[in-house]
N, C-alpha and C positions, 0 to 999 in steps of 0.2 A: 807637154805635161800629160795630158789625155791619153796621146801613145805611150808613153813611159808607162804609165798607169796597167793600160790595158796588155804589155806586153810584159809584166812584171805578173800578174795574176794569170797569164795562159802560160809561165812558165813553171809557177807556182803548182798547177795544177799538172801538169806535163811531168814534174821532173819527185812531184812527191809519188806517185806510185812506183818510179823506180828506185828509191830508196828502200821503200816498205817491200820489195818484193826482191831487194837485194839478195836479202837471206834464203836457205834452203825451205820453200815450198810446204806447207802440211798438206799433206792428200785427205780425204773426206774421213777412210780409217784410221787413220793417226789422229785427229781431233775426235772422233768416236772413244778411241782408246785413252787418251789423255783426259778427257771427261771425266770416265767410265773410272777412272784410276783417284781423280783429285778433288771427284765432285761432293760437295759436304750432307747435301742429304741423302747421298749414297752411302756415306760413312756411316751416315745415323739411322740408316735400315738395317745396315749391318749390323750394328751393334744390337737393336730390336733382335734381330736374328739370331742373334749370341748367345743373349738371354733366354730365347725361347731352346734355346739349342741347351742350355743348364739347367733350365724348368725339366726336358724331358731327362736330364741324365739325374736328377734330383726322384724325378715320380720312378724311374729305374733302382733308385739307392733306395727308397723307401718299403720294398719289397723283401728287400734281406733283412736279416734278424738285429735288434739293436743291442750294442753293447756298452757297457757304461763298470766304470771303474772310479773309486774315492778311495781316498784315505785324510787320516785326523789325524793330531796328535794334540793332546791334552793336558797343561797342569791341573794339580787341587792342593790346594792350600789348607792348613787350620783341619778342625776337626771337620772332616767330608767322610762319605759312603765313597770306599773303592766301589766302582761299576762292574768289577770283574770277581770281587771277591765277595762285595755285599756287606763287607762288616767295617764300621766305623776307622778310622784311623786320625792321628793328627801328626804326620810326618808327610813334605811331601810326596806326591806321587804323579809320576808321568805316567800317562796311557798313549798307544796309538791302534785305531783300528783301523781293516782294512776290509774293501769289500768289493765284488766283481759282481754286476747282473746281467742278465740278459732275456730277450722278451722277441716274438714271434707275431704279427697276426697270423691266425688260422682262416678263419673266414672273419668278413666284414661286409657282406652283401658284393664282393666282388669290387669293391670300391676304389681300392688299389691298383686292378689291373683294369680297371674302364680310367683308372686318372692317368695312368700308364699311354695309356692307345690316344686320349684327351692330348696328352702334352707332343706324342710323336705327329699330329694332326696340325696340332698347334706350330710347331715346328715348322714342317712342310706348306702349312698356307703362310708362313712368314717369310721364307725363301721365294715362292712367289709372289709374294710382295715387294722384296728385292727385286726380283726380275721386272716386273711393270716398274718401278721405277728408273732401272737403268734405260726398260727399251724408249720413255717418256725422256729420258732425257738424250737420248741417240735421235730420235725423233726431234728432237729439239735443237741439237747440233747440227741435222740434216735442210731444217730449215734455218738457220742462222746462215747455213754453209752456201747455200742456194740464193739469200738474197745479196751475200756478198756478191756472189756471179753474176746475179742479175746487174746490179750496181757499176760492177767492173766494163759488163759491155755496155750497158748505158752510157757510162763514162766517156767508154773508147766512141761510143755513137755519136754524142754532143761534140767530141771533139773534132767530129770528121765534118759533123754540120758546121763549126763555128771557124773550119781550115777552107771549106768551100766558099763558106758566106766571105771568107778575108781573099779567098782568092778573086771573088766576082767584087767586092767592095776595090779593091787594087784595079782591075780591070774599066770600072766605073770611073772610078778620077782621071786614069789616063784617059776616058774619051773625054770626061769632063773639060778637062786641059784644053784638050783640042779642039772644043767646042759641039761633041756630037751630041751630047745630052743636055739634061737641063741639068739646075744646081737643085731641084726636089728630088730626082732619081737617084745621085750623090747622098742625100740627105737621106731619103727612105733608106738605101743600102749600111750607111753605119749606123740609123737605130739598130735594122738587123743585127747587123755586128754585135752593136751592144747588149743588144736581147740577148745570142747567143753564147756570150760571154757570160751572161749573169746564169744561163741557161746550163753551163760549165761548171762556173761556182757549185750551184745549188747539186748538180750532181758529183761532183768532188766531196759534197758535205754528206751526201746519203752513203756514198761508199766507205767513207772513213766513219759511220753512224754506225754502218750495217758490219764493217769489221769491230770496231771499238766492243759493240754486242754478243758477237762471236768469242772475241777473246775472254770480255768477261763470264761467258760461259762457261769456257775451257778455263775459267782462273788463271791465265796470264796476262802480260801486261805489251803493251805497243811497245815498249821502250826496246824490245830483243829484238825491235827486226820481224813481228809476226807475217806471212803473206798464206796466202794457200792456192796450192795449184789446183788450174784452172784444166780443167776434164774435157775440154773443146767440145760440149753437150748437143748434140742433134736432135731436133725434135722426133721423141718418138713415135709410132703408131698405137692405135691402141684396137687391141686385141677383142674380139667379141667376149670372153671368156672373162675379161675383167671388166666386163658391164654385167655379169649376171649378179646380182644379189644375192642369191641363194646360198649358190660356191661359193662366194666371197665369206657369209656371214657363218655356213658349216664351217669354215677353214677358221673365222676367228673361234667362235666355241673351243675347238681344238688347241688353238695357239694362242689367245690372249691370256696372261699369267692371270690376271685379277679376276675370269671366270672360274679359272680354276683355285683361287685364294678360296672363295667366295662358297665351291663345291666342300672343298675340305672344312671351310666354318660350319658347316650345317652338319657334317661329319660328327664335326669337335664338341658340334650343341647336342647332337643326339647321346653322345658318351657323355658329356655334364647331365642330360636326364638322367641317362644310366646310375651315372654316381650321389645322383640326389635320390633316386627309389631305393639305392643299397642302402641311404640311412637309416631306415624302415627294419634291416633284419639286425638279428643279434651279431655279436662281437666275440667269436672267442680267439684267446689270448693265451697262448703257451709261454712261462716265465719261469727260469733260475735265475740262482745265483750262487755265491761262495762266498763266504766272512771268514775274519778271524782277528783275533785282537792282542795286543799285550799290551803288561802293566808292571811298574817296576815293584809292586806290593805283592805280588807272588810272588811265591818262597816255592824251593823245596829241600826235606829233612837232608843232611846227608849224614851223621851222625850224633852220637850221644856223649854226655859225659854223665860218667854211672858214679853214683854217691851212695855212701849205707844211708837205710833207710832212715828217721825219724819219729819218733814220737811225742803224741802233744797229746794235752788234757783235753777231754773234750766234753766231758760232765760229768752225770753219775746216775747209776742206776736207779731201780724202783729199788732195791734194797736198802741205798747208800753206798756203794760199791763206787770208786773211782773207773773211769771211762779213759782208755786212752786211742788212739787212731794214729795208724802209722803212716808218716809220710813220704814218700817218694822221690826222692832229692834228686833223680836223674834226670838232667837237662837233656833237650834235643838240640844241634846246631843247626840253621838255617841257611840256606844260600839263596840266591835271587833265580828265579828259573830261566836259563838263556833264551834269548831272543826269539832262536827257532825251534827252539822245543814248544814257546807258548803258541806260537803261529800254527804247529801241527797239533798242540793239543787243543786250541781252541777252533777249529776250524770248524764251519756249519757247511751243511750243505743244504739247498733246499729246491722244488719245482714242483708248478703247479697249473694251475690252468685256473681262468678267471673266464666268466661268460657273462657281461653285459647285455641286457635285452631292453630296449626302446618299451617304455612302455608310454610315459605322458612326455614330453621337452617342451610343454609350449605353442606346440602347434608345428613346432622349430622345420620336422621334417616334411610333414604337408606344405608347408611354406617354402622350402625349398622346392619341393619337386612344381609346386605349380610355376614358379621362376622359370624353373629350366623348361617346362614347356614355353613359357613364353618367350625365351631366350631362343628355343628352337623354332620357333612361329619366325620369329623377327629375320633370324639366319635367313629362311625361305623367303623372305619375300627379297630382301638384301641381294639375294642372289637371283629372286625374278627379275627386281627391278636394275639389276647388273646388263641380264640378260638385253631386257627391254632396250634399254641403254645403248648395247654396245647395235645391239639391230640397226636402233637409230643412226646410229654416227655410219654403221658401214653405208645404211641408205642412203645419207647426207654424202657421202665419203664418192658413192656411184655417181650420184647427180650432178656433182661437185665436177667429177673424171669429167664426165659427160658436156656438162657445160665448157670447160676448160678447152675441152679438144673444138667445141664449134665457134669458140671465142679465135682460137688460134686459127681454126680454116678460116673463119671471115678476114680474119686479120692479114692471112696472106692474100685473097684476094684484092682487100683494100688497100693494102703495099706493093701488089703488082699493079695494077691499075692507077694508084696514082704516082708510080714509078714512069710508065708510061703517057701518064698527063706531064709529069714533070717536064722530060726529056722533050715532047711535042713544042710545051709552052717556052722552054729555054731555049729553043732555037728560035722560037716568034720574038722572046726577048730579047736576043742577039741581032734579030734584023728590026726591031722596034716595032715591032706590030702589038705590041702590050706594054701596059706602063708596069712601073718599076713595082705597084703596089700590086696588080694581077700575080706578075711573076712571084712576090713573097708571099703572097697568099697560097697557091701552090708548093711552094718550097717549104711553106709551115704545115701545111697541108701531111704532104709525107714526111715531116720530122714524125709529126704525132705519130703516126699513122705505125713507124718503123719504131718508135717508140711503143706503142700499143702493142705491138707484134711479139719486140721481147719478153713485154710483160707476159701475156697470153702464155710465150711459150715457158718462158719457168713456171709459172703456175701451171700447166698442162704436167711438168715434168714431176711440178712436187704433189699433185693432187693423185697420179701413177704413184707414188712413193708412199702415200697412204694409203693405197689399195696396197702394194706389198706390203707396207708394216700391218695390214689387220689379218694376209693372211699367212705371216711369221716368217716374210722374204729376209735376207739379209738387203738391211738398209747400205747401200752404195753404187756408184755410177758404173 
């Protein structure tokens, strides 16, 4: 039952990475790219981007002249004032008027085009702000991508320790059998065993941890099959040039986007003073327009109908003489004035110029400009302490390289050497000159040991890989 056990869980572990790596392979660029494409708060810098991208085409529109167009149309009922004629009526009457303006700034302290140069700033430190985020999360792929590696040869490592340990535990019972050993040596060798086996497990569960991580980086799912090909990585050298600080730290200034987000904010703070000192000068304002109106209460004559005149009493003199006054019986006929005869007769024209000058608002414009100083103050240090910042991490970044690479040299040392204690002691164990527990002690000795090594060496590889990403390498093996 024990064997059944233990040969159900070493197959367990054996036969699930070649399922998962059934499928076609992602290389390190292709999970970059699949990222870079489906990652959500990439979308959502974009969008940020978008709008700053409509702010400047908006401070660009603001610049051209405004134009504005209405029209009405009006019953009146009962006795009303026609608006067009002025004199009472009680018939109804429809009106409609129409009207076209338009208006200019001339000057406004320059307000317009510092909001203008404001929003293309704006613009430009948001796209790199896009960019630090994508390289933050290529960065992030690049280590997900790496501990899978590490994982995978872990994996392949444990298994070669727990194939050796079964093949010396098999070798153990045959002498046991036969009497050459005791039954503790037997004993010491399948706890081995079993250590190794759990030793299996536990690294089965880091690699399927450190993919599970990856994919949900990449927003995919285990269920397709993910695997990703393996780069056969050599430990590399590291170069004098990437231990200087200096170069390293010129080269970020240069190439990290959020330095330069950071330059163009202080940019975009100086143009906001700009446009808080223009609210200080006057305002002038070039303005037409064009009206015209009609109303179905305009008339005009088009003919008469002529009647003999009339006469009627109308008093009497200082004598007593009768008074008479004659009347004029000719009618006029009236018609409605068409549509666009009233449109051309009523039509205004008008332009003028309007100059507003700041004289008290409250304080309103002092109050702003001291803002924008302090909004330009704040910019500058945001982007010392950016600076500050990125110094640090390269310095950390150098130390990091530094320590990395002597963690790996000791680590080969202490893998060749007790590579070479190993092989001494397994031959003494084979002729019995060491108990069973000397020889595991050594044998555990270099698991760690080869263990330590790989670790050293991916960290040595990816601590290189932030010295390329601060001085704007392309991230890949």
């Amino acid at each position: 039952m024990k064997a059944g056990v233990r040969q159900f869980l070493i197959f367990f572990c054996l036969s699930f990475p070649l399922v998962v790596f059934s499928q076609n392979p992602w290389t390190l660029q292709q999970c970059i790219d699949h990222a870079l494409e489906n990652n959500i708060q990439i979308r959502q810098t974009e969008l940020s981007t978008e709008l700053n991208k409509e702010y400047k085409s908006q401070s660009l529109a603001n610049l051209f002249p405004s134009l504005n167009g209405s029209a009405s149309q009006n019953y009146f009922y009962g006795r009303s004032i026609d608006p067009f004629t002025n004199s009472f009526t009680t018939s109804q009457v429809r009106s409609n008027s129409f009207s076209l303006g338009s208006s200019v700034s001339l000057f406004e302290g320059f307000q317009l085009q510092n909001s203008l140069r404001q929003s293309q700033l704006n613009y430009l430190s948001s796209q790199f702000d896009l960019q630090k985020v994508r390289n933050d999360i290529s960065l992030n792929v690049v280590t997900y991508y790496l501990q899978v590696l590490y994982n995978k040869e872990l994996l392949a490592s444990t298994n070669q320790q727990l194939e050796a340990t079964r093949i010396q535990r098999d070798k153990i019972s045959r002498m046991f059998e036969l009497g050459s050993v005791s039954k503790g040596n037997l004993l010491d060798m399948e706890a081995q065993l079993a250590s190794d086996e759990l030793r299996l497990v536990q690294a089965q569960s880091s690699y399927d941890q450190s993919l599970l991580s990856l994919t949900q980086l990449l927003e995919l799912s285990l269920d397709n099959g993910f695997a990703i090909l393996d780069p056969m990585l050599n430990t590399p050298s590291l170069p004098a040039d990437q231990l200087n600080t200096n170069t390293i730290y010129a080269a970020a200034l240069n190439t990290q986007p959020d330095i330069q987000s950071y330059e163009l904010r202080v940019k975009s703070a100086e143009k906001g003073l700009s446009i808080a000192r223009g609210g200080r000068y006057p305002r002038l304002v070039l303005s037409g327009s064009l009206s015209t109106n009609f109303s179905t209460s305009s008339q005009d004559i088009v003919g008469y109908d002529i009647q003999p005149p009339s006469t009627i009493f109308s008093g009497f003199t200082g004598s007593g003489d009768s008074v008479y006054t004659f009347v004029n019986n000719t009618k006029a006929n009236f018609e409605q004035t068409p549509f666009r005869d009233q449109l051309d007769n009523n039509l205004g024209k008008s332009v003028g110029f309007s100059l507003q000058i700041p004289l008290f608002n409250g304080w309103s414009a002092k109050t702003n400009v001291a803002r924008a100083k302090i909004n330009l103050e704040q910019s500058k240090l945001n982007l010392d302490q950016t600076r500050k910042n990125l110094l640090k991490s390269v310095q950390q970044a150098v130390s990091d390289a530094y320590s990395a690479f002597k963690r790996h040299e000791a680590g080969q040392k202490s893998q060749q050497a007790l590579t070479e204690s190993f092989n001494f002691n397994q031959q003494r164990y084979d002729l019995g000159l060491i108990s069973s527990y000397d020889y595991l002690l050594v044998k555990n000795n270099l698991a760690k040991a080869e263990a330590d090594l790989l670790q050293a060496k991916y960290d040595f590889i990816f601590r290189l890989k932030i010295l390329d990403f601060y001085q704007g390498k392309k991230l890949t093996f």
